[in-house]
N, C-alpha and C positions, 0 to 999 in steps of 0.2 A: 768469346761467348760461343756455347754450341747450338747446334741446330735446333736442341730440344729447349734450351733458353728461349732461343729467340720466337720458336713456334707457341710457346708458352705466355713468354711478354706478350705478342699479335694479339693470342685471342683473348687473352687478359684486358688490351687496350680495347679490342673490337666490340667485347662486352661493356667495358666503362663510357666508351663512346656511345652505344645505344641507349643506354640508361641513363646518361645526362641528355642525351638529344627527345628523348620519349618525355622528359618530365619539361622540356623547353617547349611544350606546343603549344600554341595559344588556341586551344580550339573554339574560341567564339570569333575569330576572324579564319575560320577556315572555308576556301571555295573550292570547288572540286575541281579545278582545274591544279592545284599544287599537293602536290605528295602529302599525305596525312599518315599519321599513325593511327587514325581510328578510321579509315577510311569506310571500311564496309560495319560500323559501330549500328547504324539504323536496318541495311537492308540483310546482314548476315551477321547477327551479334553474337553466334558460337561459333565462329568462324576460328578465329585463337586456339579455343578450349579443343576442339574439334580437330585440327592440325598439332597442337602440344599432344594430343591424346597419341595420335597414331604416330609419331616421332618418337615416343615415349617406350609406346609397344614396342616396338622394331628395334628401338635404342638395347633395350633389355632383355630381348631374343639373339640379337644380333647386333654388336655397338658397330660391328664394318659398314653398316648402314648409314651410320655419319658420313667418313670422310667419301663416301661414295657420291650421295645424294648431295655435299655441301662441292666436289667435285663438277658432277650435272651442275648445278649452279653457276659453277663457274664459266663452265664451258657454255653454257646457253646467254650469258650476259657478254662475256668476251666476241663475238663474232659482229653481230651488231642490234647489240642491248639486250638487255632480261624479257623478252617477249613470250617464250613458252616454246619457240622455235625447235628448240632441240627435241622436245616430247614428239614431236610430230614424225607417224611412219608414214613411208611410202605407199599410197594406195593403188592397186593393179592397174595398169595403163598411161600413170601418171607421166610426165616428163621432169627430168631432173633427178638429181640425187636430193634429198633431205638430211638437214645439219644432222638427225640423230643417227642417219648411216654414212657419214663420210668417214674416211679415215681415222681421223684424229677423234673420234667419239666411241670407235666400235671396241675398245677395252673399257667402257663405263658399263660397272656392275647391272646386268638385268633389275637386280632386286634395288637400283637405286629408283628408276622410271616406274617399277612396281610399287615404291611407297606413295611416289605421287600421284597415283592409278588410285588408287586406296583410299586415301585422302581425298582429291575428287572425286571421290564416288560419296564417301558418305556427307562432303559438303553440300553435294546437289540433294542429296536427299532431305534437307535440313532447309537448302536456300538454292533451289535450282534456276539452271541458269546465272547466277549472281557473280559469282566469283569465279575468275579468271585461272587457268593452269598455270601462268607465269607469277601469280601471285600466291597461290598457294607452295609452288616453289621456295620462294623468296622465304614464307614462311618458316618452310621447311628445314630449308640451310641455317637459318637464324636459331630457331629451339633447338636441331643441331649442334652448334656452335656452343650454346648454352649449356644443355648434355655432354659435353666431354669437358667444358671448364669445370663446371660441378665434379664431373670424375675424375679430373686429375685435379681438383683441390682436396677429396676425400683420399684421393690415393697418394698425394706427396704433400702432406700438413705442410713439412717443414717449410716444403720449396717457396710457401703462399705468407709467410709469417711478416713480411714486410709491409702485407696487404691490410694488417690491424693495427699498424704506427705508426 
């Protein structure tokens, strides 16, 4: 199988996985203590629409803004957990280096941490204070992910034909 299979199957699966697990939520036994899909539904209800938007722009100026920002992603959950850690610069005087200037972070595209700049910005404007950097991340990567299935089912019909029998 080649690399472009297999990268294809991943995010084919990782899509079908979220869309069975999103329609599995019982939201009338949800406590905010366990991960929900509608978590911020009452205190940021454009929260989605608002992150799809500016995922969307960027996607369509620029698609290197996926595997860039789904990248930051990765890199910010792999170290220890999705916290928003990596967004974070160094402030003058500070002690320490921070995850987003260590080594292994300083080839992740500027205009990747720029879309989640963006994105936080106009969610505060909407529901300030509410929503968290590592969560609007998370979104990030996810519509994302969802933007280049779509594009590479428009772009290779054939390859997706299995997917309707």
């Amino acid at each position: 199988m080649s690399l472009s299979s297999s990268i294809l199957i991943l995010l084919f699966s990782t899509t079908i996985t979220t869309c069975l697990s999103s329609e599995t939520v019982n939201t009338s036994m949800v406590h905010h203590r366990f991960l929900t899909v509608d978590y911020y539904a009452k205190t940021c209800p454009q929260l989605e629409q608002i992150v799809a938007f500016v995922t969307s722009q960027n996607f369509k100026v620029s698609p290197a803004t996926a595997p860039a920002t789904i990248r930051l992603f990765f890199h910010d959950c792999f170290v220890q957990g999705c916290d928003g850690s990596i967004l974070i610069s160094m402030k003058p005087g500070s002690m320490g280096l921070p995850e987003k200037e260590s080594e292994d972070n300083q080839d992740i595209p500027a205009y990747a941490y720029q879309i989640i700049e963006k994105a936080k910005a106009m969610v505060e404007m909407k529901c300030p204070g509410v929503v968290s950097c590592a969560d609007i991340l998370a979104l990030a990567a996810r519509d994302y992910i969802h933007l280049v299935i779509v594009l590479l089912i428009l772009s290779y019909p054939n390859c997706f034909i299995f997917i309707f029998f």
